[in-house]
PATORRO-469068 format. One line per field, with one value per residue (C-alpha): chain; residue number from 1; x, y, z. Coordinates in Angstrom, 2 decimals. Layout:
<atoms>
chain <- [A_...]
n <- [NUM_...]
c1 <- [X_...]
c2 <- [Y_...]
c3 <- [Z_...]
</atoms>
This chain:
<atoms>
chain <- [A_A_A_A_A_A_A_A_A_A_A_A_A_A_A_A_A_A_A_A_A_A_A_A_A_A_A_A_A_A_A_A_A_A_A_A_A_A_A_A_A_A_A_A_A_A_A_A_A_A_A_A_A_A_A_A_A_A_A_A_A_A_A_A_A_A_A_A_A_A_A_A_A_A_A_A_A_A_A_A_A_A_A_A_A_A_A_A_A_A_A_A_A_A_A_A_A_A_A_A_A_A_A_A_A_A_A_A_A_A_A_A_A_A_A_A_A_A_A_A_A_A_A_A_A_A_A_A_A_A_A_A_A_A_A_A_A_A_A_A_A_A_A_A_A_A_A_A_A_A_A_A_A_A_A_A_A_A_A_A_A_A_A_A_A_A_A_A_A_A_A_A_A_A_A_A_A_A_A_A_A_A_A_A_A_A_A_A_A_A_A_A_A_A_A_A_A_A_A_A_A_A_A_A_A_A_A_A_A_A_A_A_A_A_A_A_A_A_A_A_A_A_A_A_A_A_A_A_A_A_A_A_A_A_A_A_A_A_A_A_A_A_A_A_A_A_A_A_A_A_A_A_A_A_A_A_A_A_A_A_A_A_A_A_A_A_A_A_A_A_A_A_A_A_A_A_A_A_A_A_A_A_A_A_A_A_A_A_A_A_A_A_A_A_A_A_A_A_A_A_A_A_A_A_A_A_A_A_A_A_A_A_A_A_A_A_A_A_A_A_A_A_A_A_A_A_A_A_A_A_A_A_A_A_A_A_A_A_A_A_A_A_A_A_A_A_A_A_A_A_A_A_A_A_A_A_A_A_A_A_A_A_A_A_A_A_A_A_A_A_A]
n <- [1_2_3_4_5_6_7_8_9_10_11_12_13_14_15_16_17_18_19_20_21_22_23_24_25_26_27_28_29_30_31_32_33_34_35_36_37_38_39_40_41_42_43_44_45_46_47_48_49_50_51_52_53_54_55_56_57_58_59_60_61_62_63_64_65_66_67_68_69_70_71_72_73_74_75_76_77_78_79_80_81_82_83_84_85_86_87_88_89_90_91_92_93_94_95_96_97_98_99_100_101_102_103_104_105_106_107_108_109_110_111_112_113_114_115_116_117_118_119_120_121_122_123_124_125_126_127_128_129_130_131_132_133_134_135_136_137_138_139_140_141_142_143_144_145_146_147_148_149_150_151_152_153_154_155_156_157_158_159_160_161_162_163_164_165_166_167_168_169_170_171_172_173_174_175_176_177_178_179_180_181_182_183_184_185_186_187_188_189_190_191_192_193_194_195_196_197_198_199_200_201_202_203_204_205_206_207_208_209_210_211_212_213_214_215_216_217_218_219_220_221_222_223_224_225_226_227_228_229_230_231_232_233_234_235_236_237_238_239_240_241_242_243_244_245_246_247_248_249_250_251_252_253_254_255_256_257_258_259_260_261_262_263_264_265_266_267_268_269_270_271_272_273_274_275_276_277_278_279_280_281_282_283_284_285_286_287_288_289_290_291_292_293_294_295_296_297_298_299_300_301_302_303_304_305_306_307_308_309_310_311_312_313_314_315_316_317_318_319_320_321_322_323_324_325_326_327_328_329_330_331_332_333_334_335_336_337_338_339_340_341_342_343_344_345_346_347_348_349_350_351_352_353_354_355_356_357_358_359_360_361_362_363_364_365_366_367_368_369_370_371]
c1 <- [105.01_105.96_106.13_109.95_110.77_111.23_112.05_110.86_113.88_116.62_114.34_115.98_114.49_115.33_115.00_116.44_116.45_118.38_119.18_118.12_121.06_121.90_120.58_120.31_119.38_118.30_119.03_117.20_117.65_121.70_122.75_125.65_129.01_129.69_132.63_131.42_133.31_132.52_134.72_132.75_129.52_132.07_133.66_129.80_129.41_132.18_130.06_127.31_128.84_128.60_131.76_132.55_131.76_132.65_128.95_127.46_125.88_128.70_127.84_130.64_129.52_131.79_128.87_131.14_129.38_129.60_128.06_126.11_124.92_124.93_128.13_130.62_134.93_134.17_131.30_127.80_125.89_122.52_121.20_119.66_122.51_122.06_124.24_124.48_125.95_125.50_124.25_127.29_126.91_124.01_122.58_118.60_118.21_117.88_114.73_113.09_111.23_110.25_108.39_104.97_106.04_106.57_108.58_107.16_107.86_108.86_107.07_107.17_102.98_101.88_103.97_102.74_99.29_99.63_101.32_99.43_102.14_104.17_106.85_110.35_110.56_114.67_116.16_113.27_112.89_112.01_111.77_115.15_117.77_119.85_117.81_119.58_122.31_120.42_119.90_123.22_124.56_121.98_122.89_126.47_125.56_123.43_126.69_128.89_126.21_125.37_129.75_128.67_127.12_129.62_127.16_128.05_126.11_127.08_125.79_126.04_124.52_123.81_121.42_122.02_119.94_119.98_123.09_122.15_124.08_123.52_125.41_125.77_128.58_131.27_131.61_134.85_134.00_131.18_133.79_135.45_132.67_133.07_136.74_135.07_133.15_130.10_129.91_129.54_130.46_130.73_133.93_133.35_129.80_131.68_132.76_129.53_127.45_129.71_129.15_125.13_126.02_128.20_125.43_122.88_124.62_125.69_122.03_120.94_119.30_118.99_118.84_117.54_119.10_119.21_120.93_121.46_122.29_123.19_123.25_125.56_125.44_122.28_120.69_117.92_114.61_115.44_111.95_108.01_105.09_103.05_103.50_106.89_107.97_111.67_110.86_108.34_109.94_112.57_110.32_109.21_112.18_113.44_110.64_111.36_114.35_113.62_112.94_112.24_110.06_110.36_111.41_111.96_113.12_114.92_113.95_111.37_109.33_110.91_109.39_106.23_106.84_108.17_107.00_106.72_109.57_111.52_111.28_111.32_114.52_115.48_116.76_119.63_123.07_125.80_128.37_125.33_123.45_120.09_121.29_119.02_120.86_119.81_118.59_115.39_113.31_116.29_117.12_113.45_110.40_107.18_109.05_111.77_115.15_116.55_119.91_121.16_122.44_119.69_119.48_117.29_117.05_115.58_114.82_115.33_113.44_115.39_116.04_113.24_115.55_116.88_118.24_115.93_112.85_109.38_106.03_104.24_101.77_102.04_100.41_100.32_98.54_96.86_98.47_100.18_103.71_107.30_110.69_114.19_116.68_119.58_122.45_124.02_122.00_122.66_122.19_121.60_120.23_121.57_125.18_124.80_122.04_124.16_125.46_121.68_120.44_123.22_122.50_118.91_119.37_121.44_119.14_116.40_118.52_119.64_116.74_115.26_117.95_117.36_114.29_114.79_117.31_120.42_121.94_122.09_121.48_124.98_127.51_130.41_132.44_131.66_132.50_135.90_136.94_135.70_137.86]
c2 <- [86.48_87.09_90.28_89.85_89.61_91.09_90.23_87.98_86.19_87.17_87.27_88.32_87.21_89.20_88.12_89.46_92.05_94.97_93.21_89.65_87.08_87.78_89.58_87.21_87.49_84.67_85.42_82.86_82.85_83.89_82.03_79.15_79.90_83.35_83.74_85.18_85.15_86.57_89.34_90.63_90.92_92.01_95.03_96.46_95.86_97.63_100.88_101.18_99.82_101.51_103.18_103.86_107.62_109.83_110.89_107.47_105.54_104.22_100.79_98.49_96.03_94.23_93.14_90.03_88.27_84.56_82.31_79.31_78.10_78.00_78.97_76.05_76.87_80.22_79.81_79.69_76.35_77.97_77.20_79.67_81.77_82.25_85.04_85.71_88.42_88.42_91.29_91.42_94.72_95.03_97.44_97.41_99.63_102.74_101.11_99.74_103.48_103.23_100.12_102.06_105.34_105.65_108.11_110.55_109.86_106.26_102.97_102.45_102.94_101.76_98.16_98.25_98.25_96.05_92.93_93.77_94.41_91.69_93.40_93.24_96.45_96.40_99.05_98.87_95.15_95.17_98.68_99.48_100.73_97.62_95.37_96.94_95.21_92.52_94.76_95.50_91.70_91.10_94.00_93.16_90.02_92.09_94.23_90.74_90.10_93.36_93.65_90.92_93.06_96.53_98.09_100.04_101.79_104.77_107.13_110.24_112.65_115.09_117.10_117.18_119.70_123.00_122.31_120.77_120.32_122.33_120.16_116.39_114.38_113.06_109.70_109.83_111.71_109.08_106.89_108.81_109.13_107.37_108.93_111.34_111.43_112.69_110.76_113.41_113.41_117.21_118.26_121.76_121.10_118.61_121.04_122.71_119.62_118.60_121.92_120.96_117.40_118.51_121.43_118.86_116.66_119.76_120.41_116.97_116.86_115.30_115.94_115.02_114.20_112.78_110.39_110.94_107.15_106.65_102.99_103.33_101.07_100.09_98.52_99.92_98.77_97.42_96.81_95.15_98.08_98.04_96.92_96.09_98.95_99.45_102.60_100.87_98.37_101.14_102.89_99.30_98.13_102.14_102.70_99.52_101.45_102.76_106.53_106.98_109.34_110.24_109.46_110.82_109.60_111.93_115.51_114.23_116.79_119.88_118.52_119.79_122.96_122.83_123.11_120.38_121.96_122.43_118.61_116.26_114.86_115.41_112.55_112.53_110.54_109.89_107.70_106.17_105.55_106.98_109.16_111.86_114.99_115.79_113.21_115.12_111.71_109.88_107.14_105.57_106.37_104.58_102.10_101.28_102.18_104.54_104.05_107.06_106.70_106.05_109.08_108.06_110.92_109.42_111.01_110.58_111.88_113.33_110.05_110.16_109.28_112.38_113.35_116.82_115.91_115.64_114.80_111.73_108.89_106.71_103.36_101.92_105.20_106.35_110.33_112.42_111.97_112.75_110.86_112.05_109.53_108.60_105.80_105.07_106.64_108.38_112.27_111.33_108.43_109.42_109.38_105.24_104.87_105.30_101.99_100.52_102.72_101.96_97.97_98.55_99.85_97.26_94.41_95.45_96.05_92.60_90.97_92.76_91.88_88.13_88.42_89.57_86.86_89.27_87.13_83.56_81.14_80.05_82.73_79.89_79.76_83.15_85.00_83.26_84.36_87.67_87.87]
c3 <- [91.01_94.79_95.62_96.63_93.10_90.10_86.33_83.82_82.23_84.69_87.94_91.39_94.36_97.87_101.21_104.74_107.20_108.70_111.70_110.82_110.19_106.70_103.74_100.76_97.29_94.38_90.35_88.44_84.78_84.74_81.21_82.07_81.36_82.78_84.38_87.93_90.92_94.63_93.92_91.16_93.33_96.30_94.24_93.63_97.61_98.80_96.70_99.11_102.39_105.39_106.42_101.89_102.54_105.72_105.22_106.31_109.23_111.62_111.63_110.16_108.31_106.43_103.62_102.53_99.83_99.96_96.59_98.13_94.55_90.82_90.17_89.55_89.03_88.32_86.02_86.06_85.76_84.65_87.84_90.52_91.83_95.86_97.33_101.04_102.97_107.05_109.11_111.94_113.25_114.76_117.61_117.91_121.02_118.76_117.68_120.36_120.63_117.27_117.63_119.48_118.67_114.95_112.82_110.98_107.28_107.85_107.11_111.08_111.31_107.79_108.44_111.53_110.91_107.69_109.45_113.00_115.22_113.89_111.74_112.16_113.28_114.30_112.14_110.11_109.31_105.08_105.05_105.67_103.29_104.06_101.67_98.94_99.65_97.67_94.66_94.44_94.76_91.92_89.69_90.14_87.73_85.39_84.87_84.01_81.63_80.06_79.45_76.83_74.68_75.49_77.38_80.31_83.61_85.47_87.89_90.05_92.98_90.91_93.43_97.40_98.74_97.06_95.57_91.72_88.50_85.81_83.37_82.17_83.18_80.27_80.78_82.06_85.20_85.65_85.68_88.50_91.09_93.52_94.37_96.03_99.22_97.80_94.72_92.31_88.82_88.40_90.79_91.06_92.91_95.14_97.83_98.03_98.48_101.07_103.27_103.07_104.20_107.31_108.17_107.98_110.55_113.04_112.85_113.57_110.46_107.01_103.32_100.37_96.89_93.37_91.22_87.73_85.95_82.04_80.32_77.52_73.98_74.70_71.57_69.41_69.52_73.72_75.28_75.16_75.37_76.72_80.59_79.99_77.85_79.40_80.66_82.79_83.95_85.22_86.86_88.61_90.23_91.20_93.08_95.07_96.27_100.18_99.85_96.15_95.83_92.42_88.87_85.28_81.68_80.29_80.43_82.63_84.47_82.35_79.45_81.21_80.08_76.46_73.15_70.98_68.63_72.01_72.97_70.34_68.83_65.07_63.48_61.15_59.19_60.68_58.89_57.47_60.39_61.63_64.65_66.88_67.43_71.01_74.26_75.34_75.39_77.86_74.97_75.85_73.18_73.74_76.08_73.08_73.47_70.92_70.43_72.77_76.20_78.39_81.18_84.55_87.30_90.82_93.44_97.31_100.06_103.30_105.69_108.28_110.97_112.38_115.77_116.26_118.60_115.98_116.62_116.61_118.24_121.46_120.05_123.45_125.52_121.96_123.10_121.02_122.15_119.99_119.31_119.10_117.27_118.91_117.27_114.15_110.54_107.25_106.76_102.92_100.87_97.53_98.35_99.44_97.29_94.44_93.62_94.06_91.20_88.65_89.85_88.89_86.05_84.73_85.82_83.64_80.90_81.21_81.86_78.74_76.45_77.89_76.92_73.15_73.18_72.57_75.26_74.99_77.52_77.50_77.04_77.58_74.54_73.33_76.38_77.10_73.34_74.37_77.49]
</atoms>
């Protein structure tokens, strides 16, 4: 499979850049008859646009979503859904620098050497934070589909710099998030994390962060070990997200640390069901879901783009040499990022539950009952 793609039954295919034309996306494998409309990829949009948090880059783009194919009166045909959204803000002088003198913690030199000199370099071509947009059009599907089945995907910043949460969300402040600027679930912490954010930007610096996401109702049993174990297959597509640096299931890295007694999950009845009375394992054992809310922390390096002068390399005199970013960036991925990691999460619960045929390939006359 290309390596612009991802999925096996529900596949999404991603192609664009920062300051190209348009950023597009392709879902193959959508059953036929869901009702899907450019408003329901336009409301996940809005999320992550520029300009949806004072904490953002300046540039206003719109991020309009426009359906080219495979949806027909407000349904899907079954056919390859093609979603476009057009890059109309764009200012590449910022970058010109960039293009022989890379930045430090940035793809710049890497892509650079990889596609000999030939990269889209403006705003960082593929590299760029702005091909989300794609994940987001696609995951805004995977959410139409995965309301099929009652199950639900929400998310939060719960770390921006030092400041962390010490507690998990309810589910009604998940629902809640993004009224604030910060996007975090827990409102007491929502104050403090914005004092980092507006130090980091009188500084002329940036931070880094973490999103917490949850996939409620998932069924039990959700998954295929051993490549595609849906823990996996998490991991997979988060990682694709720019500045990822980091991921855990559940208690993740703590577990590290813990006794066995400590970690594991007792099973017990309730109302006649098997039931586990804690979460330690993140609702994912040996890449099967378990029945409990699956819990997904990611983590996001500081953007590399900052506007303090740093050290780097002249490509075109081979001299040490140094950059100092001027133009239109965000202090913090997490915050804008947000929206990208519920989307992924929901694709490859969909395209799992696809696959174990939970979802049929046409959802027609079912869904419009449902709805």
């Amino acid at each position: 499979m290309s390596a612009n793609s991802f999925g096996r039954r529900l596949v999404l295919t991603c192609f664009g850049e920062s300051h190209g034309e348009l950023i597009g996306v392709v879902v193959d494998g959508c059953p036929a008859g869901l009702r899907l409309d450019e408003e329901d990829i336009q409301r996940e949009l809005d999320k992550r646009r520029p300009g949806s948090t004072p904490y953002s880059t300046s540039r206003a783009e719109p991020d309009r979503a426009r359906i080219v194919s495979g949806v027909l009166d407000g349904y899907t045909t079954g056919a390859p859904i093609c979603i476009l959204v057009g890059n109309k803000d764009v200012d590449s002088r910022p970058y010109e620098v960039f293009r022989f003198k890379p930045r430090p913690g940035h793809a710049d030199y890497p892509a650079y050497i990889r596609y000999g000199g030939f990269n889209d370099y403006r705003g960082g071509g593929r590299f760029s934070g702005r091909i989300t947009v794609s994940f987001v059009a696609a995951g805004a599907v995977a959410k139409k589909l995965l309301s099929i089945l009652g199950i639900e995907v929400y998310g939060h910043v719960c770390r921006l710099g030092w400041v962390a949460s010490s507690r998990l969300p309810t589910i009604d402040e998940l629902r809640r998030v993004y009224e604030n600027p910060v996007r975090c679930a827990i409102p007491e912490l929502v104050a403090d994390m914005e004092e980092v954010l507006k130090r980091s930007i009188e500084d002329g610096d940036s931070i880094g962060s973490m999103i917490e996401a949850f996939a409620f109702n998932v069924p039990l049993g959700l998954g295929d070990p051993v490549f595609h174990g849906l823990d996996v297959d998490i991991a997979s597509i988060m990682f694709a997200i720019p500045g990822v640096k980091a991921l855990s299931i559940g208690l993740g890295f703590e577990a590290a640390s813990m006794k066995g007694s400590e970690f594991i999950d007792p099973y017990t009845i309730v109302d006649g069901k098997v039931s586990q009375k804690s979460n330690n394992c993140g609702g994912i054992i040996g890449g099967l879901s378990t029945g409990s809310p699956i819990h997904v922390r990611v983590s996001f390096k500081p953007p590399s783009t900052i506007g303090k002068r740093v050290g780097t390399v002249n490509l075109k005199t081979m001299t040490d040499d140094y950059v100092e970013a001027w133009g239109r960036y965000d202090p913090c991925i997490g915050i804008r990022a947000l929206p990208v990691v519920e989307a992924c999460l929901a694709f490859v619960i969909a395209d799992h539950c696809l696959n174990q045929g939970l979802i049929p390939t046409v959802v027609g006359d079912e869904y419009r009952r449902a709805t």
